[in-house]
C-alpha positions as CSV (number, residue, x, y, z in Angstrom):
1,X,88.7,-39.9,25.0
2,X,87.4,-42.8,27.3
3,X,90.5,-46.0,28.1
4,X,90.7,-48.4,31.0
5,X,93.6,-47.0,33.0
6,X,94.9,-43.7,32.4
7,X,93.4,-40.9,30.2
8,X,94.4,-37.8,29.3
9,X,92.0,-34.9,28.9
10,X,93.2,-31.2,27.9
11,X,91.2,-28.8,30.0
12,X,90.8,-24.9,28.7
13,X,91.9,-23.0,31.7
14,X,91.3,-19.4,31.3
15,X,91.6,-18.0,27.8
16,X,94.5,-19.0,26.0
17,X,97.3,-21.8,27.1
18,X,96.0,-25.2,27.3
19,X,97.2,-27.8,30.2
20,X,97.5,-31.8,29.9
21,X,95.2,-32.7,32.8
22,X,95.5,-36.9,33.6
23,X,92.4,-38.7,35.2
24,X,93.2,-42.0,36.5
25,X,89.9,-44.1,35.7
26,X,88.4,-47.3,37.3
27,X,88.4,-50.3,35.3
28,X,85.4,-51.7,33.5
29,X,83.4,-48.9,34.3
30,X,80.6,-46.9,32.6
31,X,80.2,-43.8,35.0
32,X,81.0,-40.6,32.9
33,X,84.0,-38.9,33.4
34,X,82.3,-36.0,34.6
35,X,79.5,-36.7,36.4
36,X,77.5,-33.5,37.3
37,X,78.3,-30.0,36.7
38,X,81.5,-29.2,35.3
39,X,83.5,-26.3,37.9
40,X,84.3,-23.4,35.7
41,X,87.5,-21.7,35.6
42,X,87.9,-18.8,37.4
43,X,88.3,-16.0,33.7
44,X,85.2,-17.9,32.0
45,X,82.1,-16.8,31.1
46,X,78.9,-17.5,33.6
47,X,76.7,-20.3,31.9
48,X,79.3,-21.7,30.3
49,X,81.0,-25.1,30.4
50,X,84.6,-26.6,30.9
51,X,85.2,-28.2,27.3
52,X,88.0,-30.4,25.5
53,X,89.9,-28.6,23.3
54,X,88.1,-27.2,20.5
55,X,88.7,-28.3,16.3
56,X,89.3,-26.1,13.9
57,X,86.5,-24.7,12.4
58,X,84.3,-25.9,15.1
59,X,81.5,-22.9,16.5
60,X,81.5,-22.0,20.0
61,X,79.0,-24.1,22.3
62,X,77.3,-20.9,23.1
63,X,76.8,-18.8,20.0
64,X,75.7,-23.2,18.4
65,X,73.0,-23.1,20.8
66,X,71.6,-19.8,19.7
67,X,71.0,-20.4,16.6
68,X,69.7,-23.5,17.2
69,X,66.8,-21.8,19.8
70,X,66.3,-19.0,16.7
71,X,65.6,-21.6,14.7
72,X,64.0,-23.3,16.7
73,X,61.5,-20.3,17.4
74,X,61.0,-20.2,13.6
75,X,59.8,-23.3,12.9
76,X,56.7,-22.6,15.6
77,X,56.0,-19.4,14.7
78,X,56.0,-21.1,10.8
79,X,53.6,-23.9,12.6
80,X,51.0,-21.4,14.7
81,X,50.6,-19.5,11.0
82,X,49.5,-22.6,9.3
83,X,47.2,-23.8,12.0
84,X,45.2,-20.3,11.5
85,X,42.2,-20.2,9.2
86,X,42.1,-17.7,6.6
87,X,39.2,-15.2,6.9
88,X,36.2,-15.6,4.6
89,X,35.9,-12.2,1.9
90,X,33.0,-10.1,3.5
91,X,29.9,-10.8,1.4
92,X,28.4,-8.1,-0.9
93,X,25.1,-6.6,-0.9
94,X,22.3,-7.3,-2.6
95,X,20.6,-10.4,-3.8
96,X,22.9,-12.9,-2.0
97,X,22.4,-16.8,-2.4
98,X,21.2,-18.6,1.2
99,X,24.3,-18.9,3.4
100,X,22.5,-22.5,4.4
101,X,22.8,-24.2,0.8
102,X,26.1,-26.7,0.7
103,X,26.2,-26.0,-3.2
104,X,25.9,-22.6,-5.0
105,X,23.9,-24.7,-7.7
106,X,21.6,-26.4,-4.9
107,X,18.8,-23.2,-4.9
108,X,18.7,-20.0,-6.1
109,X,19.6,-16.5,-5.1
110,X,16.7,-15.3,-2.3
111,X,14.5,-11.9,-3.5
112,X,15.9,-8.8,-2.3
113,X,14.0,-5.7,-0.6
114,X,13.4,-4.5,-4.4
115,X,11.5,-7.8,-5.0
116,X,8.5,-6.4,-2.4
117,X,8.3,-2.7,-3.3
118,X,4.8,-2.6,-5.4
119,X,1.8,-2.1,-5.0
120,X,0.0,-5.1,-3.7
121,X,-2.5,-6.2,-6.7
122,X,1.5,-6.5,-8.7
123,X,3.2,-7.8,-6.1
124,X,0.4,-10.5,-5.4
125,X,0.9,-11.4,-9.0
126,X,4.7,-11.5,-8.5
127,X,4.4,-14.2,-5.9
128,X,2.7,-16.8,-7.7
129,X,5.4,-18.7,-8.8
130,X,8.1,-18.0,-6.7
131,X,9.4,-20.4,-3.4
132,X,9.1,-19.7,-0.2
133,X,11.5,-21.2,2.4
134,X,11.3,-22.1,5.9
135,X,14.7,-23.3,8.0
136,X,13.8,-24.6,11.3
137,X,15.7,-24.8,14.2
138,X,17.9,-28.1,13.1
139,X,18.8,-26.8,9.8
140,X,15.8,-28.5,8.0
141,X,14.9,-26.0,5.2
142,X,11.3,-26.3,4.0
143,X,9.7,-25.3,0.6
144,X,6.9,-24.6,-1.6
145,X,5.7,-22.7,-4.5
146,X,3.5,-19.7,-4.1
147,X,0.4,-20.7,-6.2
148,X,-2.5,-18.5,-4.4
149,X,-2.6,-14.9,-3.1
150,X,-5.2,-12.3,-1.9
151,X,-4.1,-8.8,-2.2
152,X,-5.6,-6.2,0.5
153,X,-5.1,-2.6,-0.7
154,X,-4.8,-0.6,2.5
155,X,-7.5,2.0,3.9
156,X,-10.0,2.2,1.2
157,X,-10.1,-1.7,1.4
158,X,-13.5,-2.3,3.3
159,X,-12.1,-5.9,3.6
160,X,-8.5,-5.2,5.0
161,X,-6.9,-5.1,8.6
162,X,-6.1,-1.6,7.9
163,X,-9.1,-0.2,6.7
164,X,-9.7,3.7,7.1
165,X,-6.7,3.7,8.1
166,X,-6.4,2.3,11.5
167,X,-3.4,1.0,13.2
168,X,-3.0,-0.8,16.2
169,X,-0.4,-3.3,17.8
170,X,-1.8,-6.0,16.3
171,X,-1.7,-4.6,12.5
172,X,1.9,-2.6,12.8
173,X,3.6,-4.9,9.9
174,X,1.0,-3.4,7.4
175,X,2.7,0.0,8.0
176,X,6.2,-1.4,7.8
177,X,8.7,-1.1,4.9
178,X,7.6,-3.6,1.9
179,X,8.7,-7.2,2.8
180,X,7.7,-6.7,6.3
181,X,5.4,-10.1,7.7
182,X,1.9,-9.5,8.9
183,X,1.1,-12.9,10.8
184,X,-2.3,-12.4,13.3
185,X,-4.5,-15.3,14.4
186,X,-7.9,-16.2,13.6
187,X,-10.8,-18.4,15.4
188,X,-8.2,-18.1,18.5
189,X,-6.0,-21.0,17.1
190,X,-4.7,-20.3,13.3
191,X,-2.0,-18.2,12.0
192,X,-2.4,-16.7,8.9
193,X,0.7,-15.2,7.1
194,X,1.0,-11.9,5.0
195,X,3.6,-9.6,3.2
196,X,3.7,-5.8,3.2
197,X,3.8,-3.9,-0.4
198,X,3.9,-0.5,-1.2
199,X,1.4,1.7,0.1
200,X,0.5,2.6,4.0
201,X,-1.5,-0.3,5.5
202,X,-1.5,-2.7,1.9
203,X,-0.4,-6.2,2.0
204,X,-0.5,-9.6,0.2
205,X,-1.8,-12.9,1.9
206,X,0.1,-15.9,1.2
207,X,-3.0,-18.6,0.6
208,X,-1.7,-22.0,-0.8
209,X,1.9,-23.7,-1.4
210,X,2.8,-26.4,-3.8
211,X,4.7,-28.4,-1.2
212,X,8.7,-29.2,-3.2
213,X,10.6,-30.1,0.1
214,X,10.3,-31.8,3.3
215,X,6.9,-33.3,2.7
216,X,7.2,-35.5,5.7
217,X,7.7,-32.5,8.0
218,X,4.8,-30.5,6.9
219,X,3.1,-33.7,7.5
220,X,4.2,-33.9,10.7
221,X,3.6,-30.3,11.9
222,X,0.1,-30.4,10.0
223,X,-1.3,-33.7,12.5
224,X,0.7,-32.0,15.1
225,X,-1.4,-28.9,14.8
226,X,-4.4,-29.7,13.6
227,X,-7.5,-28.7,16.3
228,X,-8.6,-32.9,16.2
229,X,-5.9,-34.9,14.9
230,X,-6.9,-37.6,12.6
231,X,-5.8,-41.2,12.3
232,X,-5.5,-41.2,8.3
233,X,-2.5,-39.4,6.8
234,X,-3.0,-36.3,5.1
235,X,-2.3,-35.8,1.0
236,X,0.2,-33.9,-0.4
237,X,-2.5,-31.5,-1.8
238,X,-3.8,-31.3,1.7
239,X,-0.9,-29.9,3.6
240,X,-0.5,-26.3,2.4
241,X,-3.5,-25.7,0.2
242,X,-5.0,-22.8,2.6
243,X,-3.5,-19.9,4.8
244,X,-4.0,-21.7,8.0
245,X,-3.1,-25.2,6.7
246,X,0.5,-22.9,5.1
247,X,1.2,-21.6,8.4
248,X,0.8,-25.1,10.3
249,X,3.3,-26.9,7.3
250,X,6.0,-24.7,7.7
251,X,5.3,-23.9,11.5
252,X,5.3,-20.4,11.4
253,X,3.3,-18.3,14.7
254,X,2.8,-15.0,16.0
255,X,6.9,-14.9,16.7
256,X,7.1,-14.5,12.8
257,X,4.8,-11.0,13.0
258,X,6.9,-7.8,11.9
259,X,10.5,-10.0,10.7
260,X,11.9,-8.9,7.5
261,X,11.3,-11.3,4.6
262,X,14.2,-10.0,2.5
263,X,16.8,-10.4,5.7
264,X,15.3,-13.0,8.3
265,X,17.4,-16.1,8.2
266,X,14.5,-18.3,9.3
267,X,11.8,-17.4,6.2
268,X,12.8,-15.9,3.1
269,X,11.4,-16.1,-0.7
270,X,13.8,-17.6,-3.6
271,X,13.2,-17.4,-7.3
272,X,10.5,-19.7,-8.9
273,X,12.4,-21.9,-11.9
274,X,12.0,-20.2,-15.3
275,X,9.0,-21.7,-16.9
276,X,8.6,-22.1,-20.9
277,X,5.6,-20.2,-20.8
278,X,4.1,-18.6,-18.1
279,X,0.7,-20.1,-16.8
280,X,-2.2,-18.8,-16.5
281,X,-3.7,-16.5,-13.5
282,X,-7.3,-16.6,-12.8
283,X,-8.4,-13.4,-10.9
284,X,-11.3,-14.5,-8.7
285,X,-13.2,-12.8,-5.3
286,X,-11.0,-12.8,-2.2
287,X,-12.1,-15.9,0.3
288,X,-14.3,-15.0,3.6
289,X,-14.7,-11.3,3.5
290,X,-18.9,-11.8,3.9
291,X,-19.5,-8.2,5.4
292,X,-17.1,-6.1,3.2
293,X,-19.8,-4.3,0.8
294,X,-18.9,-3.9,-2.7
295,X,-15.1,-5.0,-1.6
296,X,-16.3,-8.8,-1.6
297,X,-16.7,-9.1,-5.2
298,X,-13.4,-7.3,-6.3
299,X,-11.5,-9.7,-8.3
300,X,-7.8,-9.6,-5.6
301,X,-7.2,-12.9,-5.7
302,X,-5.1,-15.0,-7.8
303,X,-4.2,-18.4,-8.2
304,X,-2.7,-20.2,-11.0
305,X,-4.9,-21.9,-13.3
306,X,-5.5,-25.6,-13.4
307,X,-2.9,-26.1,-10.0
308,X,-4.1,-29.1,-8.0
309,X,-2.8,-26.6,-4.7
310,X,-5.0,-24.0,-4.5
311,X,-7.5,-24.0,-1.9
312,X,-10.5,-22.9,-3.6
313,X,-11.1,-23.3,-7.6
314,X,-13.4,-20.4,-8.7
315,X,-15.4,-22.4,-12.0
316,X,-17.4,-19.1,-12.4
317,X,-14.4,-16.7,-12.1
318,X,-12.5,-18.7,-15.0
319,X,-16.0,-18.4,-17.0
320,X,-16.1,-15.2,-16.8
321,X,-12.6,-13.6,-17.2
322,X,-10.2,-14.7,-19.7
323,X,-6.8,-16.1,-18.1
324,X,-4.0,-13.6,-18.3
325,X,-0.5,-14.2,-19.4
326,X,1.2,-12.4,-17.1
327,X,5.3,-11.6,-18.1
328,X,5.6,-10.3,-14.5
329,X,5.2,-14.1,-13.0
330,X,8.6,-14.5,-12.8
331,X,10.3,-11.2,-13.0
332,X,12.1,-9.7,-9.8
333,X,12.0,-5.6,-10.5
């Protein structure tokens, strides 16, 4: 609609008749022929604009932009829903598989409550076998298969915590719901690390780990935590093969007493792999319980026969009793 010279542009005025309006234009120019605001006729509508005359067929300026805004407005709200993240299904209960392994296949499912509910010369035969599992603080998970236990029968046990029935602060996990840890110092400077099992006051001592996973960090914490740190570094066989040396490996303390083993995302116990056959368990006299009377000698500890891990090998124990296969090594109740 633009010409050097003369141009003539038909203006809307009001609704209805049209009326030739001529503009006389400077040559050579590029300034728009309406520079600013257009004035509005007196009958239009506020907001909107002096316009040529309109084609047939053509939408009104007003109702165009409209649709362009809904549209507009559509394609964001489409957008925002895309950039949310879809909620994860709530998990089930139950045995559920460690939220901290990348792969379902990586591990197994961690033991349940039911796992820890018997009495403590079973459950004590349960454990050996099975994995127990340590995440520190970084994400570093820790493991090692329970080879050697001590089981402690509650109140009649001359030799336990709990005997006659006594409870204090310092033995309250004993008295907790199976599963409950019992972790209490000895000699001022080691931890020692028990498991609650049926029965008021019974529990299960944790004595000896084959190490399976981060070797080099039980290493570590072991000359980190030793009372005299040595110069030579430790065996494989040395680092959890004892209930002070398994506490120092997998740096558990007194802040462990009275967790849940069956919910604590910082310890829990996993499933031992299915064995062909299931080794054999040597029931031998519990370790440094001198002054216990006839409880000394009470065959309550086991360890798996012929394991390079346990702490103590008992030559007259495996003399004397015959080696039982035991079907419960590896079976969760």
């Amino acid at each position: 609609m633009r010409a050097r010279g003369r141009a003539v542009l038909s203006a809307g005025l009001g609704r209805g008749a049209l009326k030739p309006v001529s503009v006389t234009l400077p040559p050579d120019t590029d300034q728009p022929l309406f520079p600013g605001r257009a004035r509005r006729p007196g009958n239009a509508r506020a907001g909107s604009r002096v316009t040529g005359r309109r084609e047939a067929g053509q939408m009104p300026a007003p109702l165009s932009r409209k649709i362009g805004q809904k549209k507009q407005r559509l394609a964001e709200s489409q957008q925002q829903q895309q950039q949310i993240p879809k909620e994860r299904p709530p998990s089930t209960l139950g045995l559920q598989r460690s939220i901290y392994f990348s792969s379902p296949e990586d591990h197994p499912a961690r033991l349940g409550p039911e796992f820890f509910d018997q009495p403590a010369v079973t459950l004590a035969r349960a454990f050996l076998g099975q994995v127990l599992v340590r995440r520190l603080a970084d994400g570093t998970e820790l493991r090692g298969r329970i080879v050697e236990t001590e089981a402690y029968l509650g109140p009649e046990d001359e030799a336990a915590h709990s005997r006659g029935g006594r409870q204090t602060p310092r033995n309250r996990g004993m008295f907790m719901k199976p599963g409950t840890l019992y972790v209490y110092l000895i000699y001022g400077m080691y931890f020692c690390l028990n498991v609650s099992s049926q029965g008021a006051g019974a529990c299960v001592l944790l004595r000896a780990l084959e190490p399976l996973e981060g070797l080099e960090t039980m290493r570590q914490f072991r000359n980190t935590r030793r009372k005299s740190p040595v110069s030579r570094t430790l065996k494989d066989r040395e680092l959890c093969s004892g209930p002070s040396k398994l506490c120092q490996a997998l740096a558990i303390d007194k802040s462990f007493d009275q967790r849940d083993l069956a919910q604590d995302e910082a310890v829990w116990l996993e499933h031992g792999p299915l064995e062909s056959r299931s080794p054999a368990v040597v029931a031998a006299a519990r370790i440094g319980i001198g002054h216990a009377g006839e409880w000394t000698q009470k065959p309550l500890r086991f360890y798996v026969q012929g394991s390079p891990w346990v702490s103590v090998v008992d030559r007259v124990a495996e003399q004397m009793y015959q080696p039982q296969q035991t079907d419960r090594l590896f079976i969760v109740k």
